[in-house]
PAGU-413034 format. One record per residue (C-alpha): residue in three letters; chain; x, y, z. Coordinates in nm, 3 decimals, padded with zeros to 5 digits. Layout:
N
[r "ALA", "A", [X, Y, Z]]
...
END
This chain:
185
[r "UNK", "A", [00.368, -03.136, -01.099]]
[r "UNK", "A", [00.293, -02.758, -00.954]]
[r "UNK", "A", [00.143, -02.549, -01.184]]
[r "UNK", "A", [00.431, -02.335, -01.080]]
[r "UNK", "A", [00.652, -02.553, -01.207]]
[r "UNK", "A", [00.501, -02.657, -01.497]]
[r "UNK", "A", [00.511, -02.294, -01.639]]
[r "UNK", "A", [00.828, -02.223, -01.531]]
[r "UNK", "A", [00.979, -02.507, -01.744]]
[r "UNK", "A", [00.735, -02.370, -02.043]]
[r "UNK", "A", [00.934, -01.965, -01.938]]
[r "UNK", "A", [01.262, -02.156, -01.992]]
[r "UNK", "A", [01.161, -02.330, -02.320]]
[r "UNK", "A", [01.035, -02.032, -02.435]]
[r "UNK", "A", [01.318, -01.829, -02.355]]
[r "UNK", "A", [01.571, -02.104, -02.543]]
[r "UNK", "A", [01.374, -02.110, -02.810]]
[r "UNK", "A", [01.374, -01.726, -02.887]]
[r "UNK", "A", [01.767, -01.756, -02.830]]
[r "UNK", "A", [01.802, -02.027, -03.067]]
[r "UNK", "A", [01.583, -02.022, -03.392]]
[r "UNK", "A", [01.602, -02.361, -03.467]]
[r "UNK", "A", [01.428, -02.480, -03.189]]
[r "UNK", "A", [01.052, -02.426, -03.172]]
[r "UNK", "A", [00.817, -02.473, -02.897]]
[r "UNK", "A", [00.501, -02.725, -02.918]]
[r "UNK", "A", [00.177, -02.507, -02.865]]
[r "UNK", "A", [00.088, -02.809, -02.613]]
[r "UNK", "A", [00.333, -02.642, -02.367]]
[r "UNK", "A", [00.279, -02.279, -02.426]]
[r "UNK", "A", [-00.078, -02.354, -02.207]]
[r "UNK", "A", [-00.063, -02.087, -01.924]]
[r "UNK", "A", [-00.295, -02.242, -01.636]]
[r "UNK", "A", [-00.418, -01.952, -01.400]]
[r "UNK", "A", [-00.458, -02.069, -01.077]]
[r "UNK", "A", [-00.582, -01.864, -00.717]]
[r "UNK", "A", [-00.620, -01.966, -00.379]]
[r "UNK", "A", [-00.839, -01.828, -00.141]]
[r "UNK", "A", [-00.944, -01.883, 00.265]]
[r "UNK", "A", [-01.141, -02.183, 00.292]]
[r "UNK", "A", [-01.452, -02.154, 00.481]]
[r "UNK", "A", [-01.529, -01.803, 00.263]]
[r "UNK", "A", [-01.757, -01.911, -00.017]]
[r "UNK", "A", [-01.843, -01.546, -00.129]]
[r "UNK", "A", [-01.520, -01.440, -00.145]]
[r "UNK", "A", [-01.417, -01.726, -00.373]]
[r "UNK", "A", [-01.717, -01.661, -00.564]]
[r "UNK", "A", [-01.618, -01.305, -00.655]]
[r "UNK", "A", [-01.287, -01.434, -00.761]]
[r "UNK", "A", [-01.432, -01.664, -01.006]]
[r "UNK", "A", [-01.673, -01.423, -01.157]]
[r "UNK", "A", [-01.413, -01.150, -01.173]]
[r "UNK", "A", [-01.183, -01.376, -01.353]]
[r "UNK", "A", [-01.419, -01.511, -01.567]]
[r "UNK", "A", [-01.494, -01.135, -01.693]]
[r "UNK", "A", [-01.155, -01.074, -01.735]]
[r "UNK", "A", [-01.150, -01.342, -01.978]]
[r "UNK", "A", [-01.491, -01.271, -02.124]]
[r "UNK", "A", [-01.382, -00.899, -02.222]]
[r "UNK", "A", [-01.042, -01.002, -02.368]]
[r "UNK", "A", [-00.860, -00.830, -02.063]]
[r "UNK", "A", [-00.694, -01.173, -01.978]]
[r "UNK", "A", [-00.607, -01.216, -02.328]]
[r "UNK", "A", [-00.396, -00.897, -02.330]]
[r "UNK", "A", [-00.218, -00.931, -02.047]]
[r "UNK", "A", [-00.114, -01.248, -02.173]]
[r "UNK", "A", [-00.007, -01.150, -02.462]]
[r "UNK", "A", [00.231, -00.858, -02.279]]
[r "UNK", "A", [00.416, -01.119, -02.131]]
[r "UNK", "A", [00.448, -01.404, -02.325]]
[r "UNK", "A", [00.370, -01.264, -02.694]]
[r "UNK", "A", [00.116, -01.506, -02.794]]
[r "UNK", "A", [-00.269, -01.525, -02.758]]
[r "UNK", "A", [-00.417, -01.681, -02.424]]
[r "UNK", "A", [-00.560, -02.002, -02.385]]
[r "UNK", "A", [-00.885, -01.992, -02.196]]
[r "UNK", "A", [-00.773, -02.159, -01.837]]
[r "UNK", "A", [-00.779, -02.519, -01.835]]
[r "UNK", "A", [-01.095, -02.666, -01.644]]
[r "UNK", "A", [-01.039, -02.824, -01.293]]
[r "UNK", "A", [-00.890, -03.163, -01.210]]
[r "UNK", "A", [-01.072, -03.420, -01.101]]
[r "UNK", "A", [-01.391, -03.395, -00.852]]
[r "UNK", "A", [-01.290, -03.417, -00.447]]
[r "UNK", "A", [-01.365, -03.665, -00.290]]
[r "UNK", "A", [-01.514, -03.549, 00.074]]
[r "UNK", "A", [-01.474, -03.734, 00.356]]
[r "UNK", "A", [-01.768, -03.564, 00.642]]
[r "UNK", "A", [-01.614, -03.775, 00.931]]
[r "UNK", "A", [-01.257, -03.547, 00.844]]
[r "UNK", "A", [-01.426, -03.237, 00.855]]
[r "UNK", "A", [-01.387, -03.014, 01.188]]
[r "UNK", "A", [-01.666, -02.953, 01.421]]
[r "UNK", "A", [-01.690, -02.617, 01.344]]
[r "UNK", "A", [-01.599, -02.387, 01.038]]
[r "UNK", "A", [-01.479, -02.076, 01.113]]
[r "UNK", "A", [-01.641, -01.782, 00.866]]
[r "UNK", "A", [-01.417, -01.557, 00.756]]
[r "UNK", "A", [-01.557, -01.251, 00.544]]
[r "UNK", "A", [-01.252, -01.152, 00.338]]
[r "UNK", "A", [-01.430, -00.931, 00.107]]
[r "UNK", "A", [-01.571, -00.730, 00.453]]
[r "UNK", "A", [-01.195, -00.711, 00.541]]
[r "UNK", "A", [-01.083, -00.632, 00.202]]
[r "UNK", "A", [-01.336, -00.322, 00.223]]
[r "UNK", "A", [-01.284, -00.187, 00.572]]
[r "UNK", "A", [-00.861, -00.188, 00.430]]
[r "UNK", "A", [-00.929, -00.074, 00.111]]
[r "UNK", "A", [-00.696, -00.296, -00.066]]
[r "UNK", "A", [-00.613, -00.643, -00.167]]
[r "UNK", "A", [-00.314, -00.819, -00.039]]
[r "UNK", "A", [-00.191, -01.092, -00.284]]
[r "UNK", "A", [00.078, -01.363, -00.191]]
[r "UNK", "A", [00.313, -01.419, -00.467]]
[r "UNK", "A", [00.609, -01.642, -00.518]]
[r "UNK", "A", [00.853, -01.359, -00.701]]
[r "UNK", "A", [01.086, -01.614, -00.835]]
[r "UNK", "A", [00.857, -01.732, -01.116]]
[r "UNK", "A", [00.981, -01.427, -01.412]]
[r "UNK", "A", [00.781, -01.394, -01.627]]
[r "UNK", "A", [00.460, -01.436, -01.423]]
[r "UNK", "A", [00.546, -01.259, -01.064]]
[r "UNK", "A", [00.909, -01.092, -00.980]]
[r "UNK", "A", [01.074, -00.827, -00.859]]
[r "UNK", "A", [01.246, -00.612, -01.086]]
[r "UNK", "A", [01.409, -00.300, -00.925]]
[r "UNK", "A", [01.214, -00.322, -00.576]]
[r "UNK", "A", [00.905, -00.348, -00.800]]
[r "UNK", "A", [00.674, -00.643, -00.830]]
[r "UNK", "A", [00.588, -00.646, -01.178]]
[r "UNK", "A", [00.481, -00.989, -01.421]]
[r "UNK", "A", [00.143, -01.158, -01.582]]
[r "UNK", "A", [-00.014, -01.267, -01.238]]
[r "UNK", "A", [00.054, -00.912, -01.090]]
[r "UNK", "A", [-00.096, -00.758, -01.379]]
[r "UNK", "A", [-00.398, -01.002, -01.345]]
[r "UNK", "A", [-00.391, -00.883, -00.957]]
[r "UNK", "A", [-00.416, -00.481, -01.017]]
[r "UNK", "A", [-00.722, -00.596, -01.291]]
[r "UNK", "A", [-00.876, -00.737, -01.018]]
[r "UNK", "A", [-00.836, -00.464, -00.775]]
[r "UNK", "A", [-00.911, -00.198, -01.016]]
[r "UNK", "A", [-01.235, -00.349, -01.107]]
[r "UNK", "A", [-01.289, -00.437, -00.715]]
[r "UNK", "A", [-01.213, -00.075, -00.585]]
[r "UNK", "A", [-01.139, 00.120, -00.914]]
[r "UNK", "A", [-00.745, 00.155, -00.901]]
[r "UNK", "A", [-00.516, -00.093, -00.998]]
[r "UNK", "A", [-00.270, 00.048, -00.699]]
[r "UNK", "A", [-00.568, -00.110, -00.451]]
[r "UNK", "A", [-00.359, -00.460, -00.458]]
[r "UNK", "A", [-00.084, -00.541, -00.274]]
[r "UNK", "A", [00.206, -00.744, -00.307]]
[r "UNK", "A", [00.336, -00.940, -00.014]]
[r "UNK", "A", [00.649, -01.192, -00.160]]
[r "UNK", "A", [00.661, -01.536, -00.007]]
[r "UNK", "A", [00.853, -01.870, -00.098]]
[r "UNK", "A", [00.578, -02.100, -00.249]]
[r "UNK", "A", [00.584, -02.310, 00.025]]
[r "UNK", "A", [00.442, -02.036, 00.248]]
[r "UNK", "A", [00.176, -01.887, 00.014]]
[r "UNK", "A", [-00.095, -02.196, 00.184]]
[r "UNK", "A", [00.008, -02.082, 00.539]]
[r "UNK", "A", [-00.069, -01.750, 00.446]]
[r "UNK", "A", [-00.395, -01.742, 00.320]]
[r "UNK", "A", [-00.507, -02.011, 00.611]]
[r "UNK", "A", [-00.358, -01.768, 00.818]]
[r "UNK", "A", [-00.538, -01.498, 00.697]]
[r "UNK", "A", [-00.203, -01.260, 00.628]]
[r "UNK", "A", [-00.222, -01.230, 00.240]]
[r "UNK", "A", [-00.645, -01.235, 00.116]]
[r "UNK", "A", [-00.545, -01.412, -00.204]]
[r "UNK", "A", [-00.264, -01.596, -00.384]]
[r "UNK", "A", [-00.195, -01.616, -00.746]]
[r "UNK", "A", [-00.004, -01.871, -00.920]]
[r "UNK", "A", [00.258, -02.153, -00.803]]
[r "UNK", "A", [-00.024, -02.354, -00.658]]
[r "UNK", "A", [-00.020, -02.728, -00.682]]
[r "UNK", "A", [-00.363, -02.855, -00.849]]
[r "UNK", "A", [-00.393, -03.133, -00.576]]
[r "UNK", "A", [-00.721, -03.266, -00.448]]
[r "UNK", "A", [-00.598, -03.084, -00.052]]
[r "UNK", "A", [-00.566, -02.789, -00.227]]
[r "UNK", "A", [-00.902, -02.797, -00.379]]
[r "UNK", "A", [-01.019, -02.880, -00.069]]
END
């Protein structure tokens, strides 16, 4: 199942559950997996997002956010799936390097792909993208360039958000992303 999806059904549960107060939801599936998918081929870029996350969990940052949105404490993130397998003879003859963060600095800004049907963690709400994954985003940026403003939204279905960062027109996607061994990849 997508991430996406999974935590979509948890928003729903949630949501009945706070409507009716006989029903309560299992901690099990109040688990909020964070999940962000960068260019291939652009190992220091994806290294920056780690480490950048990873503070933002280390200071308690992540665990505020998360508590905005969906009133309880954050779990850490879970840890990855299982290990890819790699296949050389399916790699291309050449990898193309791409230097996001050199692109990111000559623009100034961070462009995020986002999926803004998934309330509460990425919408639109009055021609403004606001939710958990956006707020995640400007943390990023405003540690990355020192205002929160510095990332910017670009709203795709989630089938497009893998095009996009291949294609190079977003430099980073948050949330909806499958956990498959191609994606990983």
């Amino acid at each position: 199942t997508a991430m996406g999806d999974v935590v979509n059904t948890a928003s729903r549960l949630q949501a009945a559950a706070q409507a009716d107060k006989t029903l309560q939801l299992l901690l099990v599936l109040q688990r909020e997996p964070v999940s962000a998918l960068v260019p291939p081929n652009d190992s220091d870029w994806a290294d920056l997002v780690n480490l950048t996350l990873s503070a933002v969990v280390a200071d308690g940052t992540f665990n505020r956010i998360h508590k905005k949105w969906f009133g309880v404490d954050g779990n850490p993130p879970r840890p990855l799936g299982d290990p890819v397998q790699v296949n050389i003879s399916a790699l291309t003859e050449v990898l193309q390097r791409r230097d996001t963060i050199g692109r990111m600095r000559a623009n100034g800004r961070v462009t995020v792909g986002v999926d803004p049907r998934t309330d509460p963690l990425a919408t639109i709400t009055k021609n403004q993208p606001v939710g958990f994954e956006l707020d995640l985003a400007r943390e990023m940026a405003k540690r990355w360039f020192g205002k929160p403003e510095q990332a910017v939204f670009s709203a795709l279905p989630a089938d497009q958000l893998a095009a996009a960062i291949r294609q190079g027109q977003v430099d980073l996607v948050l949330g909806g992303i499958p956990n498959t061994q191609a994606n990983e990849f």
